[in-house]
C-alpha positions in Angstrom: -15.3 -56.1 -11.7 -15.2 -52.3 -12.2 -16.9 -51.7 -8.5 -13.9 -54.2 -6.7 -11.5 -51.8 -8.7 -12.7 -49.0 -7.4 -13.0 -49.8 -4.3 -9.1 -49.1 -3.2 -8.9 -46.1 -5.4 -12.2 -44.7 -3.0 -10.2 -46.0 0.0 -7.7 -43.9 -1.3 -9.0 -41.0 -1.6 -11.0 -41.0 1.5 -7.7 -41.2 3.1 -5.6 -38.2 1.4 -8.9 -36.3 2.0 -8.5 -37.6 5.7 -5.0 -36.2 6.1 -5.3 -33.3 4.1 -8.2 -31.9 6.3 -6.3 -32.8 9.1 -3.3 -30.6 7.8 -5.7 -27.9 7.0 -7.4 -28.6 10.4 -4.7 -28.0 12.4 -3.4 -24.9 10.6 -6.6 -23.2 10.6 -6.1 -24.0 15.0 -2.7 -21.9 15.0 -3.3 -19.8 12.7 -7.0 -19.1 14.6 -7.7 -15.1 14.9 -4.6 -14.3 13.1 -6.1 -15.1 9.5 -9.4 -12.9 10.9 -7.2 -9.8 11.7 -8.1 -7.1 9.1 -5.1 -4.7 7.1 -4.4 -4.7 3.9 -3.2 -7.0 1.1 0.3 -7.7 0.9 2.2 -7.8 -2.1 5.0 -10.6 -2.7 8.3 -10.2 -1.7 7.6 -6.7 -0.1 4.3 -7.3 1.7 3.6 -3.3 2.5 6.8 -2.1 2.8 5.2 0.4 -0.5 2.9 1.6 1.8 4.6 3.6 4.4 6.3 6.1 2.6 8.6 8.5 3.6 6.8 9.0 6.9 5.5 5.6 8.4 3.5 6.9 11.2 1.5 8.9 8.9 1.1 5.9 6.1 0.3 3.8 8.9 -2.5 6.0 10.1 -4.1 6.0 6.6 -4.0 2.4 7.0 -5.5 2.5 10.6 -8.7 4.6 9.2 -9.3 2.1 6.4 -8.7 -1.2 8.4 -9.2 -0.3 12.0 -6.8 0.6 15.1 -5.8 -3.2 15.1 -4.1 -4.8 12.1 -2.1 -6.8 10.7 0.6 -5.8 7.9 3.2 -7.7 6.8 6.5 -5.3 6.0 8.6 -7.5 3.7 8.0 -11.4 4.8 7.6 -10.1 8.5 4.3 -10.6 10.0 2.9 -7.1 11.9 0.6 -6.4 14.3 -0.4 -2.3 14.4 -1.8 -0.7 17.4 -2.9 3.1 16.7 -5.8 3.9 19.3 -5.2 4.1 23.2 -7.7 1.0 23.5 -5.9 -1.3 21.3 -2.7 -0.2 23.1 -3.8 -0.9 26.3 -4.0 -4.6 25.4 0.0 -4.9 24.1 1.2 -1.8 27.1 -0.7 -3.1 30.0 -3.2 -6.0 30.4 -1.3 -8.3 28.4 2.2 -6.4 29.1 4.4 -9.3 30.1 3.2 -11.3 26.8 4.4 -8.8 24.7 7.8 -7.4 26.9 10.6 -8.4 24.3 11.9 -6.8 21.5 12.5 -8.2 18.0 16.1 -8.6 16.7 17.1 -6.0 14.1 20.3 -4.5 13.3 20.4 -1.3 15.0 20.7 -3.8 18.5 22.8 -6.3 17.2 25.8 -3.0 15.2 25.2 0.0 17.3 24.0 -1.4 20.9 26.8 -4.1 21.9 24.8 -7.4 19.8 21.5 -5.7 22.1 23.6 -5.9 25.4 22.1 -2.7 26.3 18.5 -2.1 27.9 16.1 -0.4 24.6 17.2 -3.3 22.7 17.6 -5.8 25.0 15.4 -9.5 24.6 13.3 -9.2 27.7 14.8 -11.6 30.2 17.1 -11.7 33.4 19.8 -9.6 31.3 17.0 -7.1 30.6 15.6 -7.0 34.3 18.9 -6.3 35.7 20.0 -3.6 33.5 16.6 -2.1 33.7 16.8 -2.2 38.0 20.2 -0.8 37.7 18.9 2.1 35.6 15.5 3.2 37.3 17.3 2.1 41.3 20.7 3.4 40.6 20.7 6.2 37.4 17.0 7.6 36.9 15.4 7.7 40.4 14.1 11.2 41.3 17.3 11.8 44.0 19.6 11.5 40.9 17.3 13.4 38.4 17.4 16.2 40.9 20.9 16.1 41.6 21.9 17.6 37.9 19.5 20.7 38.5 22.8 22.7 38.4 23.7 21.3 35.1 20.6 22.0 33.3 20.1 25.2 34.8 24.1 25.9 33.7 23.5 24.2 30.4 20.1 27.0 29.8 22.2 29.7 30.5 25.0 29.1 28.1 22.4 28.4 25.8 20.5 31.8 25.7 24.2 33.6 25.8 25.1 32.2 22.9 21.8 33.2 21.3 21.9 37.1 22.9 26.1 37.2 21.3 24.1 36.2 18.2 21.0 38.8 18.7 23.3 41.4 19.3 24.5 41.5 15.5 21.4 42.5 14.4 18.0 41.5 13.4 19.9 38.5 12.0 18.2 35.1 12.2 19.4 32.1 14.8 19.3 28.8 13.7 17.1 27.7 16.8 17.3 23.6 16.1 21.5 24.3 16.6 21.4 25.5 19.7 19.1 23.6 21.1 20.5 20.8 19.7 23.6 22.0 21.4 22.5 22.7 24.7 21.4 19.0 24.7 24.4 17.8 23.9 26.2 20.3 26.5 23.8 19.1 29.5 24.2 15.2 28.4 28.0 15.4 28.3 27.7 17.0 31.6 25.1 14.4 33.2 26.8 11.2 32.0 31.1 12.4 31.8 30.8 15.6 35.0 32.3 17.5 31.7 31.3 20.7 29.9 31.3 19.9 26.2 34.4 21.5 25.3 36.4 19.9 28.3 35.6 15.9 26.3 37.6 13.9 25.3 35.6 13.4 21.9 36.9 17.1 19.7 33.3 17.8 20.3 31.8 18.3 16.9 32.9 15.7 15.6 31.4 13.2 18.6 27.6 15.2 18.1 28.1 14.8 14.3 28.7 11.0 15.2 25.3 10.7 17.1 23.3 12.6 14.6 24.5 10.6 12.4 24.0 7.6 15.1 20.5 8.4 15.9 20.1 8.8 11.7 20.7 5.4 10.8 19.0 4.0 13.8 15.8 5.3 12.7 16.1 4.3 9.1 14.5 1.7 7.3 16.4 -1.1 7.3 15.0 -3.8 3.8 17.2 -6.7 5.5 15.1 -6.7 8.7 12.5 -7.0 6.6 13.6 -8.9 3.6 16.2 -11.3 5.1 17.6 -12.7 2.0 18.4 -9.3 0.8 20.4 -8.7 4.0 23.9 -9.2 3.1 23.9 -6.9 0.6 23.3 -4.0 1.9 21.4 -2.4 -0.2 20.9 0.9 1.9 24.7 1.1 3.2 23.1 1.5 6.3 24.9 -1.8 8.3 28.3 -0.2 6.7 27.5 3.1 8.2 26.2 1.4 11.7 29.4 -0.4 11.9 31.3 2.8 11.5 29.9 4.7 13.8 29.8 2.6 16.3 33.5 1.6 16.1 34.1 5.3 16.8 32.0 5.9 19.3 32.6 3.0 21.2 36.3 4.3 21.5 35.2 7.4 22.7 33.5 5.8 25.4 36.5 3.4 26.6 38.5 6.7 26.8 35.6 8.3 29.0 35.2 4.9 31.2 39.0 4.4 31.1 39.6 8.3 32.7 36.6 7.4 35.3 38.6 4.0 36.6 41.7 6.0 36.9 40.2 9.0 38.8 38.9 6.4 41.2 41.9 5.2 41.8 42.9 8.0 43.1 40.0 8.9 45.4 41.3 7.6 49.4 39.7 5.3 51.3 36.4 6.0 52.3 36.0 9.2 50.3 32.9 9.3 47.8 32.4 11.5 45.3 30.0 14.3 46.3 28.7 15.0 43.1 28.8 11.7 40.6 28.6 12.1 37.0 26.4 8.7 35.6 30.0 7.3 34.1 31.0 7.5 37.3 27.9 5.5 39.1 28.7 3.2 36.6 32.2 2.5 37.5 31.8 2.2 40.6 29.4 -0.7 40.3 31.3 -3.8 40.4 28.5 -6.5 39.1 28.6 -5.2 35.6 31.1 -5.4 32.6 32.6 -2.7 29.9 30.0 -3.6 28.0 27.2 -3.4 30.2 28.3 -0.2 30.8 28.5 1.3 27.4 25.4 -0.5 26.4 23.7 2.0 28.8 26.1 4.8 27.8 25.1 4.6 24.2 21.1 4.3 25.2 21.6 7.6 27.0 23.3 9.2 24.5 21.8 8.7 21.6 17.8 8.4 23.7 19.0 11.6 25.4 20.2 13.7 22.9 18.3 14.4 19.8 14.7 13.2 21.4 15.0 16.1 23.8 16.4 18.7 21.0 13.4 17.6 18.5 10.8 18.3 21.3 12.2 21.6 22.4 12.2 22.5 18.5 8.6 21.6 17.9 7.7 23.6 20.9 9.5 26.8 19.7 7.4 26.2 16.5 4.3 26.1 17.4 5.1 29.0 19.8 6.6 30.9 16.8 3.2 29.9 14.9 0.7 30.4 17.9 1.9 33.8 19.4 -0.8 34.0 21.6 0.3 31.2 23.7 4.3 32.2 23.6 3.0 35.2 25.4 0.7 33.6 27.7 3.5 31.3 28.6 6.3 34.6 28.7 3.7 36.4 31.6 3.5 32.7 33.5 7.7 33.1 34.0 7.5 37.0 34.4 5.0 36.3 36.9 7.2 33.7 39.1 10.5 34.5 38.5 11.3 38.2 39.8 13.2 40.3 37.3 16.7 40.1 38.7 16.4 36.5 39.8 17.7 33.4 37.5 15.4 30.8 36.4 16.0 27.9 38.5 14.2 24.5 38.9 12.5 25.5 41.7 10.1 28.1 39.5 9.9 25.2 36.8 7.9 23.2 39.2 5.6 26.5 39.3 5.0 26.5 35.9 2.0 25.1 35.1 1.5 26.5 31.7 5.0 25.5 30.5 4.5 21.6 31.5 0.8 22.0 29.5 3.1 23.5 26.5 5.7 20.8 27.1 2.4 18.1 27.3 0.9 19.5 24.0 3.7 19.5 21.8 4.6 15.8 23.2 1.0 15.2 22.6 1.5 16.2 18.6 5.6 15.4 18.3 5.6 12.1 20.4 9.5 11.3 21.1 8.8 8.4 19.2 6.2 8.3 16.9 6.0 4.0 16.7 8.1 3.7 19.9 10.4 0.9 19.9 8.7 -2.4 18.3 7.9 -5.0 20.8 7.7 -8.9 20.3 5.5 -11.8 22.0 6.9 -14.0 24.1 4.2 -16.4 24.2 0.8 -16.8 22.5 -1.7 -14.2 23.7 -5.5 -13.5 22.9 -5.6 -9.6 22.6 -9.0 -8.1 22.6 -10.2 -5.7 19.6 -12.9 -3.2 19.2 -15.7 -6.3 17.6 -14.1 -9.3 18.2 -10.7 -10.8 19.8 -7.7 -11.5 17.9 -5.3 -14.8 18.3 -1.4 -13.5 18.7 1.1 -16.4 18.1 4.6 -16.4 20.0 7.3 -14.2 18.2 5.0 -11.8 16.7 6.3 -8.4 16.4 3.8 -5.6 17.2 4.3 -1.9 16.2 2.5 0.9 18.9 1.7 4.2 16.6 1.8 6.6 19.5 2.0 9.4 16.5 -1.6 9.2 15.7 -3.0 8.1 19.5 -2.2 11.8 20.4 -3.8 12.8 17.8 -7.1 10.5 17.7 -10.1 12.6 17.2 -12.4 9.8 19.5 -9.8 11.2 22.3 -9.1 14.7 21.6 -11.4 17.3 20.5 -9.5 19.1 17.4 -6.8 16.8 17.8 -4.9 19.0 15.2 -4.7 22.2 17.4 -2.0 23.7 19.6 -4.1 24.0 22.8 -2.2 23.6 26.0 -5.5 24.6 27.9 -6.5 21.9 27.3 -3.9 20.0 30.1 -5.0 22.9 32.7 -6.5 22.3 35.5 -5.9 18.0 34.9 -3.0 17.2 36.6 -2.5 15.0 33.6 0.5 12.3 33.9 2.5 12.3 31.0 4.4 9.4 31.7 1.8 7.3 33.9 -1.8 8.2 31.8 -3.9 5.5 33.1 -5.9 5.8 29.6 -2.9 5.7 27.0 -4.3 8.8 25.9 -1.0 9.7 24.9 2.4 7.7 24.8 5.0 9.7 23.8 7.4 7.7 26.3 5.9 4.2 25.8 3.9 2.4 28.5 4.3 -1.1 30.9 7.8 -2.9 31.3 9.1 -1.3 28.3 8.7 2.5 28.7 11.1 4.5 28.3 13.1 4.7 32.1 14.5 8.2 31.6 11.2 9.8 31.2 11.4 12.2 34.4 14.7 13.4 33.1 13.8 14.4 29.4 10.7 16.4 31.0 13.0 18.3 33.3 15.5 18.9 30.4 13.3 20.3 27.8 11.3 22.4 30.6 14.2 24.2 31.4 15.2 25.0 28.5 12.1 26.2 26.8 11.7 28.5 29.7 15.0 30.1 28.9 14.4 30.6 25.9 11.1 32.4 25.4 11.7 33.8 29.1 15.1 36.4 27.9 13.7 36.6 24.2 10.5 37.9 21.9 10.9 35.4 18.6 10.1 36.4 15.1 10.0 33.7 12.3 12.5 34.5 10.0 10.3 33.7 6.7 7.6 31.8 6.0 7.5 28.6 9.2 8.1 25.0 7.4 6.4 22.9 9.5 7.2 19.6 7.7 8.7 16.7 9.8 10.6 13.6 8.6 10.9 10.3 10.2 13.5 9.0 12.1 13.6 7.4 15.9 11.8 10.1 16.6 10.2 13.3 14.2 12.5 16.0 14.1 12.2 19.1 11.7 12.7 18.6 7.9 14.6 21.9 7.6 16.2 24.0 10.7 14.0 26.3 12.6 15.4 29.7 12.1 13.8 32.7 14.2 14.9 36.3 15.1 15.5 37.0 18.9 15.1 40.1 20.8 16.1 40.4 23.8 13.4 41.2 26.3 14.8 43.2 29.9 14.9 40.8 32.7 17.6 42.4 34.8 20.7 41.0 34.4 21.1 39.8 30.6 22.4 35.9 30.4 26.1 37.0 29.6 26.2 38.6 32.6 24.8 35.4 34.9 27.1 33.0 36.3 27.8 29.4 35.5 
């Protein structure tokens, strides 16, 4: 009697033991790999979000020494995969590029770049492509880069007046991360609107205080991509802020596009513009929309801007701190550029000590320390340094270029301002078959005006150690915060003098 009664309640259990395995089974098959990646415990709610700090890219390289240049972190209830050695990158950058080509949504894409109609933000697809072709064919390629020589080299020179107008009232010190910040903004307005600065249509200081503030809230933290349930509320004020600033700048740039369609309704038939402005390339392609077009116009901007300032202001740092090599670099120019002569791009390409200073400091101060985050499109097996590692579809995947360039397995004294160390290498900053450094990302997703920040910031720095001897003006803070890329915690301020190269910048023509 009791054996037939227990018969069904075995059956029973056989069979929820059945299905549950099966359940279990089949979970342990996705999740395969993933479960086996190693990082650190997440707490609930915020997963690691605690761990970061104020600078990611730093707390994300403590976590890369303790767990291993692959990873897995979970920032809020967001699954993440970590790269931070070259190897590891090389999987997500370049063997398995393709799988990981798309870009997670966040809010910076969907407030401040058009709902991600642009080309950083944009979901890899046929959207993506095309803006992309337009970009590197039509924008970027070297004929076009080389066509604004005349506007950098313009751009330099009303730079180092400014600073020699300042110099000349004494041993007074120049807040350096201004005016390089301004001579960014000067050359972009000039590239993308065939404007000086103060001939927009923006009130100038008011449109750069817009893309600070731009680029600011971009680089942020945002909890609701991160904590989803939390999103509508806000918490940071940084959606309200995105909103804002993009409302404004987007009617700046339907003034700027608006004045390019009426001037090209002016031009006769069959004349061309001899010397097009990249608003003006743009308008005069007809297989885009408005929004296309300021989609790009605001990845320029923002990309263009404060990325190239930041890297000119490390470099003047660790020139200021290294004086040895600011004077190594000062005989290099002496030596090529004769002492009535203007620097032009033509002795840039010369320079081969300037583009190892320009390397090295990119090498340190990467444009952006985790690049843009990049997401799956399909499930991937990634290969690690023991063992290979399952990657399920929509995973996002975070590249810490910050602490590749600065990988002790890579670079002997990886801490050290030592642009020898680029001489003699004819070292590809952009195309480094190793990964040895990314400061402009790698694969489908790199970023496409590369060519043209390196021949921004080369320029400039040349200027501006070739007409002045600099002094730190006090003790040199070398702190960084974070942001979408790492500029300065506090302003660089230095003392110029000038140095005698023939005619003195207020004096050259531009």
């Amino acid at each position: 009697m009791d054996l037939n009664m227990s018969v069904p309640a075995i059956g029973l259990i056989i069979f929820l033991f059945t299905v549950l395995s099966s359940i279990l089974l089949g979970r342990a098959r996705k999740n395969k790999g993933r479960l086996s990646l190693p990082g650190p415990f997440p707490l609930p709610i915020i997963g690691n979000l605690h761990q970061l700090g104020a600078l990611p890219h730093r707390g994300l390289q403590r976590l890369a020494e303790k767990h291993g240049p692959i990873m897995a972190v979970k920032l809020g209830s967001v699954p993440v995969v970590v790269a931070s050695s070259s190897q590891t990158a090389k999987q997500f950058l370049k063997t398995h590029d393709l799988s990981f080509a798309s870009r997670p949504s966040n809010a910076s894409g969907k407030y401040m770049f058009y709902n991600r109609q642009d080309i950083v933000f944009a979901p890899y697809g046929a959207y993506w492509r095309n803006m992309r072709k337009i970009c590197m064919m039509e924008l970027l390629n070297g004929q076009r880069v080389e066509s604004f020589r005349g506007d950098r080299e313009e751009a330099a020179v009303s730079m180092v007046r400014s600073i020699w107008e300042k110099s000349q009232q004494g041993r007074v010190g120049v807040d350096l991360s201004h005016s390089v910040a301004c001579y960014t903004s000067d050359l972009m307005w000039r590239i993308l609107t065939g404007r000086t600065k103060a001939d927009g249509v923006s009130g100038g200081s008011e449109f750069e205080e817009l893309l600070w503030e731009g680029n600011e809230v971009i680089g942020a933290i945002d909890v609701g991509d991160f904590i989803p349930w939390l999103e509508w509320l806000d918490l940071q004020g940084l959606r309200r802020r995105m909103k804002n600033v993009f409302q404004r700048l987007d009617a700046v740039f339907d003034k700027i596009i608006d004045e390019h369609v009426e001037r090209k309704g002016r031009r006769t038939v069959g004349e061309e513009e001899q010397h097009k402005d990249l608003i003006g390339v743009l308008v005069d392609m007809d297989n885009i929309t408005d929004q296309d077009r300021k989609g790009i116009i605001m990845d320029m901007f923002l990309a263009g801007i404060e990325t190239s300032a930041s890297t000119v202001d490390w470099a003047m740092s660790e020139l200021l701190r290294n004086p040895h090599v600011m004077k190594k670099l000062q005989e290099e120019i002496d030596f090529i550029v004769k002492k009535d002569e203007k620097i032009t791009a033509s002795h840039i390409v010369s320079m081969e000590y300037l583009h190892c200073v320009v390397k090295e400091t990119m090498r340190l101060y990467p444009v952006g320390p985790l690049l843009i985050p990049h997401e799956s499109i399909k499930d991937c097996v990634v290969e690690g340094p023991h063992q290979d590692y399952f990657i399920p579809t929509n995973t996002r995947v975070i590249v810490n270029a910050w602490a590749i360039g600065r990988d002790p397995k890579v670079w002997e004294d990886p801490l050290e301002f030592r642009p020898e160390r680029f001489m003699g290498r004819n070292f590809d900053i952009i195309r480094d078959p190793e990964l040895s450094m990314i400061p402009f990302g790698a694969g489908r997703r790199s970023c496409p005006g590369a060519s043209m920040a390196i021949a921004n910031m080369e320029i400039a720095l040349a200027h501006l150690v070739s007409y002045f001897n600099w002094k730190c003006e006090g003790e040199l803070d070398m702190r960084e915060s974070f942001g979408i890329n790492i500029p300065r915690k506090v302003h660089l301020f230095a003392i110029p003098t000038s140095r005698l190269r023939g005619n003195e910048p207020f004096n050259l023509k531009i």
